[in-house]
C-alpha positions in Angstrom: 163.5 100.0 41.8 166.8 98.0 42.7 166.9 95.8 45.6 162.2 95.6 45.4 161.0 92.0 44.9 157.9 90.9 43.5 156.2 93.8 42.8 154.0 92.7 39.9 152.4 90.1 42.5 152.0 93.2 45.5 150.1 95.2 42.5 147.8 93.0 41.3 147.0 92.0 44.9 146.1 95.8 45.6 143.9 96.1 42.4 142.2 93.6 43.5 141.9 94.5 46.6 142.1 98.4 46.3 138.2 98.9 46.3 137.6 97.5 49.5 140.6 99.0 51.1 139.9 102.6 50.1 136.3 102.2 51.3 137.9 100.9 55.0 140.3 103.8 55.0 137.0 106.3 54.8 135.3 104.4 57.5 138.4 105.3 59.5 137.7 109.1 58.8 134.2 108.6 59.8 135.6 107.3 62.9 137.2 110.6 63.4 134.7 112.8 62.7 132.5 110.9 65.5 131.9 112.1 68.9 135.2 111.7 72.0 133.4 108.4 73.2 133.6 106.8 70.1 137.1 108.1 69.5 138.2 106.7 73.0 136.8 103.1 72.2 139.0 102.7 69.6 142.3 104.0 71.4 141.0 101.3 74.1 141.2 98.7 71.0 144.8 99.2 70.8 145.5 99.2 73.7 143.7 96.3 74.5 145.2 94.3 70.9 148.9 94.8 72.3 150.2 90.6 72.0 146.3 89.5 71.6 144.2 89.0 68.2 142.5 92.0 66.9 139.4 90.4 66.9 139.6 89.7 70.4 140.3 93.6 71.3 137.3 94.8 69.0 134.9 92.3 70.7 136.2 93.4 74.2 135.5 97.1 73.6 132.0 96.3 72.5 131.3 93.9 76.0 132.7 96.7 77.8 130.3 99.3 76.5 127.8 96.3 76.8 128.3 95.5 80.1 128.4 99.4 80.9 131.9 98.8 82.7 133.8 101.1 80.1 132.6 104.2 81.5 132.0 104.4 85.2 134.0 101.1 85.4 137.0 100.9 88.1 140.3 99.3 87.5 139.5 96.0 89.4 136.1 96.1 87.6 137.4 96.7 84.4 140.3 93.8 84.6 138.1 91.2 86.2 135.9 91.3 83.2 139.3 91.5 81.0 140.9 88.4 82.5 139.5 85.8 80.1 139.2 88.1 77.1 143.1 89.4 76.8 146.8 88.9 77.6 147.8 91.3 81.0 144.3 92.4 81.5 145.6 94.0 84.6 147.8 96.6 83.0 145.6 96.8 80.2 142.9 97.7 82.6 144.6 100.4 84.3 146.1 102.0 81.3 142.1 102.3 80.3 140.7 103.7 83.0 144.0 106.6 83.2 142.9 107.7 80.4 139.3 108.0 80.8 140.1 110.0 83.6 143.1 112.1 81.4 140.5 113.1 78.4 137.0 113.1 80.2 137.4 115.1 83.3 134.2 116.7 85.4 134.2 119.6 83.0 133.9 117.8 79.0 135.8 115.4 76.9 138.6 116.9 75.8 140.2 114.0 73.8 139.4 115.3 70.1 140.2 118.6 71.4 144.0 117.7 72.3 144.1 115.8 69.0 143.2 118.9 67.1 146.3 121.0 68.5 148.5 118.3 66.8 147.8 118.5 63.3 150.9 117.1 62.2 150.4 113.3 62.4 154.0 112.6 64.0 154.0 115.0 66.5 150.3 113.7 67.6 152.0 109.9 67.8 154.6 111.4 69.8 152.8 113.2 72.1 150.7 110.0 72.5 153.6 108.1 73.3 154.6 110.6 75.8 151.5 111.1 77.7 149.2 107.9 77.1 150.2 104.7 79.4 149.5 101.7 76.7 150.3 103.4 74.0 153.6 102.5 72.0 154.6 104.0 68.5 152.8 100.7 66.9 149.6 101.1 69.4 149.3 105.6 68.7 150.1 105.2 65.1 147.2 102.3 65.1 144.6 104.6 67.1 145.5 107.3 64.7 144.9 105.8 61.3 142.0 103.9 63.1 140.2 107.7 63.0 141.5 109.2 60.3 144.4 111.2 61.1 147.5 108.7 60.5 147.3 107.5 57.5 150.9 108.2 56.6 152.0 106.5 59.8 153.6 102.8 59.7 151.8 100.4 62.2 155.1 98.2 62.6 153.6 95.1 63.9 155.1 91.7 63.0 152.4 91.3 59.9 154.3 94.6 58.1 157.6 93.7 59.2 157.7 90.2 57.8 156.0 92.0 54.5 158.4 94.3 54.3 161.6 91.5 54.7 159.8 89.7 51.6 159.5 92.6 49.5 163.4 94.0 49.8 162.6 97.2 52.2 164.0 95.9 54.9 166.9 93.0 55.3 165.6 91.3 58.5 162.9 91.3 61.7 164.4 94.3 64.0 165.2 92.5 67.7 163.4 95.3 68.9 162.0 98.7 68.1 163.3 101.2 69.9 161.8 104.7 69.0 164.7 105.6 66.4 164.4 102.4 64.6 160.7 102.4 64.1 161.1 106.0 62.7 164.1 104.4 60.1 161.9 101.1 58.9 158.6 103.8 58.6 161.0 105.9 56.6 161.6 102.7 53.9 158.3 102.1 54.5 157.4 105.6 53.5 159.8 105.5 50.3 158.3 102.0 49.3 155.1 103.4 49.1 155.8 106.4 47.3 157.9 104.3 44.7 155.7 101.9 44.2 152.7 104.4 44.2 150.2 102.6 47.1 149.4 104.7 50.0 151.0 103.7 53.4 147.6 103.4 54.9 147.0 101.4 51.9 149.5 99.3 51.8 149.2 98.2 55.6 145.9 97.1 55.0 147.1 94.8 52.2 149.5 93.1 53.8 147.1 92.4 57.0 144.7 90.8 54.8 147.7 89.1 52.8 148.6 87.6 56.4 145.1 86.9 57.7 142.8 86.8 54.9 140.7 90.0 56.1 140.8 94.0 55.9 139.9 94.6 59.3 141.9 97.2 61.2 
């Protein structure tokens, strides 16, 4: 595997690790096998943990549904109780309650519905990209392994990209990711995986935890 480094230390972190991993990777697909509500709260998690903690995102969802705000909530409602929780809580607001009103309309949820036409995991991401406000390649490909149905997407925040720099799959931290370039790192990302033989789902999750010390999400 020319141009890898330090593999022996990235595999005896996932054997140690692997148990817990796999077993957070099938709470994902329970995720998605859970009614359009529950799916929604976790697309409003990423959009919520664009440039803020994770932590902070997860916690915000659950006050929201708390505080009953999540649901009939409007935008200035919604942000109010956002402003000392997360960065741009007015954007991240609006971006919410759009699409509340895009998958639950008068007549049904529809979100799992619209998911299930897009079988193919890219072409779900894209369309995401496309029609969600909020939602970047990083953000849709996080919602979508978050339930089940990405896990051979690459969640290029700056936790995987530093990874990737120290193991060899990549030379440096992109100045940006424009759409093209996040599909080229995901494709290393995708060979990396494969040679190695770790799942990508997998393998995001280990270096998360090897950055903060947790497999969360």
């Amino acid at each position: 595997m020319v141009g890898y480094r330090d593999l022996s230390v990235l595999r005896s972190e996932y054997a140690q690790k692997k148990e817990k991993i796999l077993s957070r990777l099938e709470d994902f697909r329970r995720v998605g096998t859970l009614p359009d509500e529950r799916l929604f709260e976790e697309m409003c998690f990423c959009i919520l943990a664009v440039q803020s903690k994770a932590h902070g995102a997860d916690a915000a969802v659950r006050d929201l549904v708390a505080r009953g705000l999540l649901w009939p909530g409007r935008p200035r409602e919604v942000a109010a109780f956002l402003r000392p929780r997360t960065r741009f809580h007015n954007h991240k607001a609006a971006y919410i309650v759009r699409a509340r009103e895009r998958f639950f309309p008068p007549n049904g949820p529809i979100l799992g519905k619209s998911l299930d036409g897009l079988a193919d995991p890219k072409l779900a991401r894209a369309w995401l990209v496309r029609e969600i406000d909020g939602l970047g390649w990083k953000e849709a490909s996080h919602f979508l392994r978050n339930i089940g149905r990405g896990d051979q997407l690459a969640i290029l925040d700056r936790h995987i990209l530093r990874n990737l720099i120290h193991h060899g799959v990549i030379r440096r931290m992109p100045p940006t990711l424009t759409a093209n370039r996040y599909r080229a790192i995901e494709s290393r990302m995708e060979r990396f995986s494969g040679d190695i033989e770790i799942p990508m789902a997998a393998l995001d999750l280990l270096f998360w935890s090897r950055e903060t010390g947790e497999i969360f999400k």
